[in-house]
Each structure stands twice: as structure tokens, then as C-alpha cells.
C-alpha positions in Angstrom: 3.6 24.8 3.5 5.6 24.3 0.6 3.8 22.0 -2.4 5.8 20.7 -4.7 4.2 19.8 -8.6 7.4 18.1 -10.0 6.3 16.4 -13.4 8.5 15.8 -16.5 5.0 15.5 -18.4 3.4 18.6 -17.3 -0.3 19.3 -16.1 -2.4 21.6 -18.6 -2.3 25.7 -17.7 -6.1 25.6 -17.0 -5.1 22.8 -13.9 -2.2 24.4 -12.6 -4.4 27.6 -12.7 -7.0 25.7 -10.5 -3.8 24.2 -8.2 -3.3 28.0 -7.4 -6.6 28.8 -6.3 -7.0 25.7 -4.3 -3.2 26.7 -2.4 -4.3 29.8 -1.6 -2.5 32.2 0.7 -1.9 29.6 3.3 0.5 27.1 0.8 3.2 28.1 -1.7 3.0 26.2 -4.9 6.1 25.4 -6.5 6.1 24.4 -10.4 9.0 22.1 -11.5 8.4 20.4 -14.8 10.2 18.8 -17.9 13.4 17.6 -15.8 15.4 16.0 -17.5 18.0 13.8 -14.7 16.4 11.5 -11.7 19.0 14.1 -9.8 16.9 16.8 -10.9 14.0 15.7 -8.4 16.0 15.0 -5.2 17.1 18.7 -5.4 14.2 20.1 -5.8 12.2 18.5 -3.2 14.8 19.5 -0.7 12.3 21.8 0.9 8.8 20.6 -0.1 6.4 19.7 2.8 4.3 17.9 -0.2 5.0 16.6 -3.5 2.2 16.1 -6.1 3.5 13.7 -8.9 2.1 11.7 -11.9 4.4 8.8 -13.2 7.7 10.4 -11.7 9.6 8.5 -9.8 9.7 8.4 -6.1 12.6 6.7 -5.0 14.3 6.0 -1.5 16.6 8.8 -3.0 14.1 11.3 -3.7 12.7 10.6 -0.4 15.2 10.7 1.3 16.8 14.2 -0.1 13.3 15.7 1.2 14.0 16.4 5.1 10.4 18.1 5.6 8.0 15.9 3.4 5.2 14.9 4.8 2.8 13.8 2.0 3.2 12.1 -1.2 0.4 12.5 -3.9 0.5 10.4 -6.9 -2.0 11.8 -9.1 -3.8 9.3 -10.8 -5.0 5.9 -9.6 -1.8 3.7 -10.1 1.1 3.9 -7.5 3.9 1.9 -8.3 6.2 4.6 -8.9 6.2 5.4 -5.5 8.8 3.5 -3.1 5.9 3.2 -0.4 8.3 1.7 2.2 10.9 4.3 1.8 7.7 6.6 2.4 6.5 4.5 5.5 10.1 4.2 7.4 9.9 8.2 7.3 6.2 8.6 8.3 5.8 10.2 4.9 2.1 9.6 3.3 1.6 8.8 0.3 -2.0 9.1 -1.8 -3.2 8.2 -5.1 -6.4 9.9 -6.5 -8.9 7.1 -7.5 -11.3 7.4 -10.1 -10.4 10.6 -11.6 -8.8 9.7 -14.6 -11.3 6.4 -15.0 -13.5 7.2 -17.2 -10.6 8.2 -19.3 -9.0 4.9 -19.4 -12.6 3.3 -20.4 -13.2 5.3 -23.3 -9.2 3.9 -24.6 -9.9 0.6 -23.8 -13.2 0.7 -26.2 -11.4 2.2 -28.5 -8.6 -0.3 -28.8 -11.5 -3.1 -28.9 -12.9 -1.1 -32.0 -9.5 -0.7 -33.7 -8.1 -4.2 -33.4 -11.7 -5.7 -34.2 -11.2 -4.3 -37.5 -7.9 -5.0 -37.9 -6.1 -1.8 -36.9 -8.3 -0.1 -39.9 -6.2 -2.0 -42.3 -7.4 -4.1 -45.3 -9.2 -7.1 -44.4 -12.8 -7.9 -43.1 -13.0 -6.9 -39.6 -15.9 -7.5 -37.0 -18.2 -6.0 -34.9 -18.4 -5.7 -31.0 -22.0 -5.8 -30.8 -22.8 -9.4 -29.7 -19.2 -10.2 -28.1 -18.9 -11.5 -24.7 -16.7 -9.4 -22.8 -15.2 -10.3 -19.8 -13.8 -7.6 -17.1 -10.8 -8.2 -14.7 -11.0 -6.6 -11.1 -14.3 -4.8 -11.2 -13.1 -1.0 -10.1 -13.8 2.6 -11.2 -11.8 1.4 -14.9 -13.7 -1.4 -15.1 -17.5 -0.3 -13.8 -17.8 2.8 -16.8 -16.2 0.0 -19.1 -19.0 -2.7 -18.5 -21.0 0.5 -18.5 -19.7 1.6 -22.2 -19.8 -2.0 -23.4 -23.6 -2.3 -22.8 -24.0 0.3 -25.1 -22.2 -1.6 -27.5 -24.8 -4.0 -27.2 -21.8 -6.6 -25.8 -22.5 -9.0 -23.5 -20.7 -8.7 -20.2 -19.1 -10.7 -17.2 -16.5 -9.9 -14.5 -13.9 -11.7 -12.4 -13.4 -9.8 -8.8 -13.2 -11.6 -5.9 -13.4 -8.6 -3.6 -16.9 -7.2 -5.4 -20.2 -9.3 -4.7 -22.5 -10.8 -7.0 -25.0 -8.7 -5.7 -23.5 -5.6 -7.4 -22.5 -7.4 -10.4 -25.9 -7.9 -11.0 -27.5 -5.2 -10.4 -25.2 -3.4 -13.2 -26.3 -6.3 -15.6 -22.7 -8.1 -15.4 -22.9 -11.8 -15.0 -20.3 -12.7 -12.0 -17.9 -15.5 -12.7 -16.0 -17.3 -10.2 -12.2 -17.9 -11.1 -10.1 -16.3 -13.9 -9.3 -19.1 -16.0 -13.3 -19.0 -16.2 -13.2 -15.4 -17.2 -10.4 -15.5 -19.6 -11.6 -18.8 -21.3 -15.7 -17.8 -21.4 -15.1 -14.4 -23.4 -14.3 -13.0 -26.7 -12.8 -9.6 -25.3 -11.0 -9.6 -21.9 -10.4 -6.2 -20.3 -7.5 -6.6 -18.1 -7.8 -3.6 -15.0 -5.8 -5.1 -12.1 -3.1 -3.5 -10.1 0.8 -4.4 -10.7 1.2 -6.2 -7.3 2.9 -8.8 -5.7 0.3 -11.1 -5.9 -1.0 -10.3 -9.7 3.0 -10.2 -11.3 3.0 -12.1 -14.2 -0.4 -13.4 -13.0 -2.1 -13.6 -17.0 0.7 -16.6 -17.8 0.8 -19.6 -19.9 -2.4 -21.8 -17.6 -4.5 -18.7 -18.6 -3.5 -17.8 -21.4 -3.5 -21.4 -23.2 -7.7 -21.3 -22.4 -8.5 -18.0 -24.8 -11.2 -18.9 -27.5 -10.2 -18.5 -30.9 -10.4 -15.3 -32.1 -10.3 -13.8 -28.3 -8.6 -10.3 -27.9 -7.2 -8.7 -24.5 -7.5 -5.9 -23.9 -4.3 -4.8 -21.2 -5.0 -0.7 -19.8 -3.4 -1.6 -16.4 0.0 -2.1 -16.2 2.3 -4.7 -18.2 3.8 -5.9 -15.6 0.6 -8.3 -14.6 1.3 -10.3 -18.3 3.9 -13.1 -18.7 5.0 -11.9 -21.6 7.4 -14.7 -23.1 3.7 -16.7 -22.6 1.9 -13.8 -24.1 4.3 -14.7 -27.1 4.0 -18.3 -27.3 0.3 -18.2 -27.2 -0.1 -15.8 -30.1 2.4 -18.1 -32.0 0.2 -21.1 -31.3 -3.2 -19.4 -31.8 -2.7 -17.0 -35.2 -6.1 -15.6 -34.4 -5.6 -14.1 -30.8 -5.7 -10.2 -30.6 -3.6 -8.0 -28.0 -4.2 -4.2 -27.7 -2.2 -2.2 -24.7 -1.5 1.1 -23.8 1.6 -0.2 -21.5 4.0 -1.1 -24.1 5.3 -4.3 -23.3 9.2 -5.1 -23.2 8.8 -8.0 -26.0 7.7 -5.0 -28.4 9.9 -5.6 -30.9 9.0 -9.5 -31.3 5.1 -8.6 -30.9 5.5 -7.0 -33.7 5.6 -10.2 -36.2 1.8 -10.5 -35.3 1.0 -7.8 -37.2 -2.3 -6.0 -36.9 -3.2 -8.6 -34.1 -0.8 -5.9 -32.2 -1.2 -2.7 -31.2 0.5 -1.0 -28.5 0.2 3.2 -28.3 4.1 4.5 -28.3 3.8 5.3 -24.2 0.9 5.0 -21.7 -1.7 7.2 -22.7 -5.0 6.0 -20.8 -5.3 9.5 -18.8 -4.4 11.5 -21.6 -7.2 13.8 -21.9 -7.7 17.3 -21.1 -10.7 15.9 -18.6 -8.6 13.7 -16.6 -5.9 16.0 -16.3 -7.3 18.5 -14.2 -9.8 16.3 -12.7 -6.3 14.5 -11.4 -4.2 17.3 -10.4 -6.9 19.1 -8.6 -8.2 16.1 -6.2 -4.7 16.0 -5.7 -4.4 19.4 -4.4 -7.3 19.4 -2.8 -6.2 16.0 -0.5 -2.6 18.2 0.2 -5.0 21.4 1.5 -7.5 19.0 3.4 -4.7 16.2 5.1 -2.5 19.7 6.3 -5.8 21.1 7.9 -7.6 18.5 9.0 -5.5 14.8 8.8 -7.8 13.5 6.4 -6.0 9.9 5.2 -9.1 8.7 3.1 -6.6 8.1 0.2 -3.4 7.1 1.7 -1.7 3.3 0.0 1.1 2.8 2.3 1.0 1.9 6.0 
């Protein structure tokens, strides 16, 4: 079989080196990286049988330039760049990779706590994150090692996710709460984790946002499509203390900018930016390719 890696941000030597191993004799591994054209893509997966990407996109076009694909891996946890009907009306399956690059986007989401709590390290007295109460939103593999992380902080932790019991909550020392305007309006810190779908769209809007404590800070690591960002704006305009720190650059950039170092955003989305979650990605990505060709293993697959 024919496994296409096509990614215009390219995986580290020492993972493509693993990819190899894991291919074998049986699959050919092709490498196409740092395209520049969307075109690019839909000519190279002409012959693929699988496709392995990160946050390239996989259009109706690409899919439908690729006459023999059969699988689709997007390698991380997020999947949105994948046109999962286009997939679906071709039989074409289409996988994420869960938890590898989790603990990665933990360790950011602590770090831009630290860094806006004192004050994006510029002048000014700053505070501490011992003591906060910091509320989670969607309890998954982000946001487990981040209540995790937290605790050693000494923070003080709750979580909104109506699809985890209170049992579990519990038992990792996180105090359930039962709706997210109680989450968002409780805490000092919220950690937002959710997907970008239909149903969470613009879901963080003006009714939730107009309940943040002084002072309060989100923390946004998912994507920024799950914000309202014109109300993002207006509630930062009529509470000068509220922080925002994001990895997802938001399209009201610009104009977030007047807030100063309430503000940060990195300069693109970096939250599985590390050597670790790299190759942790790219080889359970392989390794679900290898595994769904020999035996029809589906464990991951996001589209119907």
C-alpha cells in the first residue's frame, strides 16, 4: 500500500525514521512536505491508499483527486481540517490519534496561566496561581493532565463535562459542576478544551462571558472557533481586569491587542509543538494505517 505523509509543517527525522520501520516491506512510504499550493496535495495523493496529515487540509478536492484512498489519518487529536463527509460519501476513513500530543497541550496551557498571571513578565505586580480556582471545560486527555498539573500548583480545581461522571471527577480531586455558566462564573482561571463543533460554535458568548469574576483569565488551547469573539471583545472592554491567553490566534487579533498584556496569543497554534508529541503523533498514526490494512481495526475512526 502506498502511505502518503503530506505535511507543509514537517514531522522531525527521528519520527519519520520510526514511520519507516513501522511500513516495513509490506507499505511504501511516500514523504511530501513543505508544499506550498492547496493544488500541490490533490496531485500528490493521486495514488496514495492512505494519507497521514497534521493540520493540512483535506478537502472534497483532495479527496476526491485520490481514486484509491482508503484511510485518512489526522495526526493529532483535532479534526476539523478534514471534510469528513466528503470522506464518508467515498467510504474513505478518517482517524485522529487521541491523546498523544495531550500532555503537550497541558504543559502550554500552564504556561500561558504563569505568563499572563504576571503580566506577560512585564512591569507590574503580578500574582500567583497557587490558591486560584481553576475551572476545566470538557474533562478529556487535555484537560485530565491539566487538572493533574494544576494540583501541583497547589490550585484549586473544578470541571464542566457533561459526558464524564462525578464519580471520576472525584476521584481525581476535581469538584464537578453542573452547567457552564456555573463553571465560567465560579473560577478564577478557566481552561477552555472543547472540540470546534456544531454544537460548541461560538458557544463561550456574551451570557457566559458577562458572568467572569474580576480578575478571571481564560485560558483558550482548543480551537478559536468555540469563542464569540466580538463578545470576547466587549467583555474585556467592560471588565479592564479580565485576562485572555490562546494558542489559536483569534481573527479580532489586531483589536485584542489594545488590552495589552491582558493578551497574549502565540504567532500560530503551537500546543503540540514539542519533539515528544511529534513522534508520539506521527507514529500512532502509522501504526493505525499498518493495523486498519491488516486487520480493520476502526478504534479511531470520527466520521460515519
Amino acid at each position: 500500500m502506498k502511505i502518503l505523509l503530506a505535511t507543509q509543517k514537517p514531522f522531525s527525522p527521528v519520527a519519520v525514521n520510526q514511520l519507516k520501520e513501522i511500513a516495513g516491506a509490506e507499505h511504501e512510504l511516500i514523504i511530501f512536505e513543505k508544499y506550498k499550493e492547496q493544488s500541490d496535495l490533490e496531485k500528490a495523493v493521486e495514488q496514495a491508499d492512505a494519507l497521514i496529515v497534521r493540520s493540512d487540509k483535506v478537502t472534497a478536492n483532495v479527496v476526491n483527486a485520490a481514486s484509491n484512498l482508503k484511510i485518512v489519518v489526522r495526526a493529532g487529536a483535532g479534526y476539523d481540517n478534514v471534510d469528513l463527509q466528503a470522506c464518508s460519501d467515498r467510504n474513505i476513513v478518517v482517524m485522529n490519534t487521541p491523546g498523544q500530543n495531550s500532555n503537550a497541550v497541558a504543559e502550554l496551557s500552564l504556561a500561558l496561566m504563569l505568563y499572563l498571571a504576571r503580566n506577560t513578565f512585564s512591569s507590574g505586580t503580578g500574582s500567583e496561581l497557587r490558591g486560584k480556582k481553576l475551572g476545566i471545560h470538557a474533562y478529556g486527555n487535555v484537560g485530565r493532565l491539566v487538572a493533574a498539573l494544576a494540583g501541583g500548583f497547589g490550585m484549586k480545581v473544578s470541571a464542566f463535562d457533561p459526558f464524564i461522571s462525578d464519580d471520576v471527577l472525584e476521584k481525581d480531586g476535581v469538584t464537578p459542576v453542573k452547567s457552564v455558566s456555573e463553571l465560567y462564573s465560579g473560577n478564577d482561571i478557566v481552561s477552555i478544551n472543547i472540540p470546534a463543533i456544531p454544537s460548541t460554535v461560538k458557544s463561550i458568548n456574551k451570557d457566559i462571558l458577562d458572568g467572569l469574576k474580576e480578575h478571571a483569565m481564560l485560558i483558550n488551547t482548543a480551537r478559536k472557533e468555540v469563542i464569540n469573539e466580538m463578545d470576547l471583545l466587549d467583555a474585556m472592554r467592560k471588565h479592564p481586569s479580565i485576562k485572555y491567553g490562546t494558542d489559536v490566534m483569534p481573527d479580532c487579533h489586531e483589536k485584542m491587542k489594545e488590552f495589552g498584556s491582558r493578551y497574549f496569543s502565540t504567532p500560530k497554534k503551537m500546543g503540540a509543538e514539542t519533539e515528544e508529541a511529534n513522534i508520539n503523533a506521527a507514529v500512532a498514526a502509522m501504526n493505525q494505517i499498518v493495523d486498519y490494512f491488516k486487520t480493520g481495526n476502526e478504534k479511531y475512526r470520527v466520521n460515519s
